[in-house]
C-alpha positions in Angstrom: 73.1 120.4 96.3 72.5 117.4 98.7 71.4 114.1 97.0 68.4 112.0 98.4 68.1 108.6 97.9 64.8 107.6 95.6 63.4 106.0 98.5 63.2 105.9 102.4 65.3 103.2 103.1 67.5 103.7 106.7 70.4 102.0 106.2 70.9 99.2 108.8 74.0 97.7 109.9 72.7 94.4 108.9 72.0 95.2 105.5 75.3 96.7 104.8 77.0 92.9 106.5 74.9 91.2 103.7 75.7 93.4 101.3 79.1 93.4 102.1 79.5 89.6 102.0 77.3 89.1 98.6 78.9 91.9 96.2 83.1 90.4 97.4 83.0 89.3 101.1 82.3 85.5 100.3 85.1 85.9 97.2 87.7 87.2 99.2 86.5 84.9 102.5 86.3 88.2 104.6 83.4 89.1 107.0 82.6 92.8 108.1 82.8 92.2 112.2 80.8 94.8 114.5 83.5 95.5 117.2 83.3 97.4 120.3 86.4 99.5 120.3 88.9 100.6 117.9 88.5 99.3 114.6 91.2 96.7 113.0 91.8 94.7 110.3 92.4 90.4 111.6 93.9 88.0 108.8 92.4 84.5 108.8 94.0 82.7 111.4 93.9 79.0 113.4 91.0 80.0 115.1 88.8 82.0 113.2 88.8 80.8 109.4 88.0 84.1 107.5 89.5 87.5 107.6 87.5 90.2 109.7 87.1 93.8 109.0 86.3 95.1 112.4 84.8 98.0 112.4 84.1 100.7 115.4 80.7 100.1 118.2 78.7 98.9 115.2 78.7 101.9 113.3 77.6 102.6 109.5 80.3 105.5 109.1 82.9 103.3 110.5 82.1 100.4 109.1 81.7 102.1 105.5 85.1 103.7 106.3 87.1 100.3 107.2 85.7 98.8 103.8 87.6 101.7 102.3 91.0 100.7 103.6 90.4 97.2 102.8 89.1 97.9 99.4 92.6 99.8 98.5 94.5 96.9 100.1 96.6 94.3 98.0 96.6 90.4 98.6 99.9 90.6 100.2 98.8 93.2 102.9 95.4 91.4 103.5 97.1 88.5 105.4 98.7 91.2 107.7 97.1 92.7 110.3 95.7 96.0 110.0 97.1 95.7 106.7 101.1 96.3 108.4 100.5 100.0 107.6 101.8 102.5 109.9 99.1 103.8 112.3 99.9 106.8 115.3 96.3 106.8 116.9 94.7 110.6 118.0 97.0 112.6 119.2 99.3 113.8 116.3 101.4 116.5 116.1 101.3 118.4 113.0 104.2 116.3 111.4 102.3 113.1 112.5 99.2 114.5 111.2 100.3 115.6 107.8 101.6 112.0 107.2 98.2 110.3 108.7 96.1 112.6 106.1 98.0 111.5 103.2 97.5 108.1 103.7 94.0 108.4 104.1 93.2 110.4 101.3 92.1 107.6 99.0 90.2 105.6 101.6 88.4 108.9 102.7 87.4 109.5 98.6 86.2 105.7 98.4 84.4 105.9 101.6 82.8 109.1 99.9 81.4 106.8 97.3 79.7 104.3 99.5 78.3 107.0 101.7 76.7 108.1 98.3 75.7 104.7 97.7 74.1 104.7 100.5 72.2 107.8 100.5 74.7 109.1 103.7 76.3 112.3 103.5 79.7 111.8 103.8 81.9 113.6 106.9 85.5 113.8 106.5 87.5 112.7 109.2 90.6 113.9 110.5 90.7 111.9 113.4 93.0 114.2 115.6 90.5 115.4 118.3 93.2 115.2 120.8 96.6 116.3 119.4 98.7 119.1 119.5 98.1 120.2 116.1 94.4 121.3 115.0 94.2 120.4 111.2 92.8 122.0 108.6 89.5 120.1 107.6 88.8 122.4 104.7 92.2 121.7 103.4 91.5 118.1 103.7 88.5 117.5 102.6 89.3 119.6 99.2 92.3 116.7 98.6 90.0 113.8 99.3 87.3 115.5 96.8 90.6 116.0 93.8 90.6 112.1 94.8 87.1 111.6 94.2 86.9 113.4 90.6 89.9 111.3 89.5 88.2 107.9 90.8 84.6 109.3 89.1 86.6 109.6 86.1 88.9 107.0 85.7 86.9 104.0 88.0 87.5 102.9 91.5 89.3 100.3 92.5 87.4 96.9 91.5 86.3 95.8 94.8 84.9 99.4 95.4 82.9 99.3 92.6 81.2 96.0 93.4 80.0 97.0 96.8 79.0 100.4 95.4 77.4 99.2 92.7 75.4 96.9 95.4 74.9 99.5 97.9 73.3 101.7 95.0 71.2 99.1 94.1 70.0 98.5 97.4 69.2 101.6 98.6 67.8 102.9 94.9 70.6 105.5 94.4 71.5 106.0 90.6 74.1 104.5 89.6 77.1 104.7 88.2 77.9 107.9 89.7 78.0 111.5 88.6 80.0 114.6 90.2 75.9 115.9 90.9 75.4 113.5 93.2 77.6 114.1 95.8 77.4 116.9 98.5 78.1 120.6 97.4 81.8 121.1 97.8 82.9 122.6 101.2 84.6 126.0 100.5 
């Protein structure tokens, strides 16, 4: 079953900035930041007075996607950049990419929800286009969906849920969520 939002609404880059900013972003004194490259995480620092979530050629998807790893972040790792996790860009070996797909696991199910929220089908991403090991998407894609149950059933983190229940309201998309409205389940 695909889900359509109530209305026609595109979503814009712009309204997903404002958004962004109003539901947390002014609260937590970070800014989504359309980048040209690779996406990254930047810490307040001497010259720039708010933190930045970068996020890839001013793309929805990506953007949406780096508001999932910040959403899951503590306070400690948000004055680190990229969050100090452990990153081993495209090109993983099957080791590599085994260890790359756990960690994104609950970003992937979070950015899942504010696809929904905005009325985007979500695409799972396993971000190895170039390595030595092909990965299984299916396999994938069913952890991040386990993920997603648990969050529909015990809440999302608290920062996820405010830009959710934002996004939803924006874009008209009923809300808070049920199982029904997310894409059929890949088998």
């Amino acid at each position: 079953m695909q889900f359509c939002r109530k209305k026609s609404i595109e979503p814009k880059i712009e309204d997903l900035t404002h958004l962004f900013f109003e539901s947390v972003g002014h609260k937590y004194n970070t800014r989504l930041i359309k980048g040209s490259d690779e996406p990254i995480y930047l810490p307040a620092n001497k010259n720039v007075a708010y933190h930045q979530i970068v996020f890839a050629h001013g793309f929805y998807t990506s953007a949406l996607h780096e508001i999932a790893h910040w959403c899951l972040a503590g306070e400690k790792r948000r004055l680190l950049e990229d969050y100090g996790y452990w990153y081993c860009p495209d090109g993983r070996d099957q080791v590599q990419q085994n260890k790359f797909e756990q960690v994104e696991i609950k970003p992937q199910a979070i950015e899942w929800c504010l696809s929904v929220a905005s009325g985007l089908t979500f695409k799972v991403s396993c971000d190895n286009l170039n390595g030595s090991y092909t990965p299984d998407r299916h396999v994938f894609r069913a952890k991040i969906y386990q993920q997603l149950t648990y969050y529909l059933s015990t809440g999302l983190p608290a920062r996820a849920e405010l830009i959710c229940q934002a996004l939803a309201e924006f874009y008209q998309i009923s809300y808070p969520f049920s199982l029904s409205q997310f894409n059929e389940f890949e088998r």
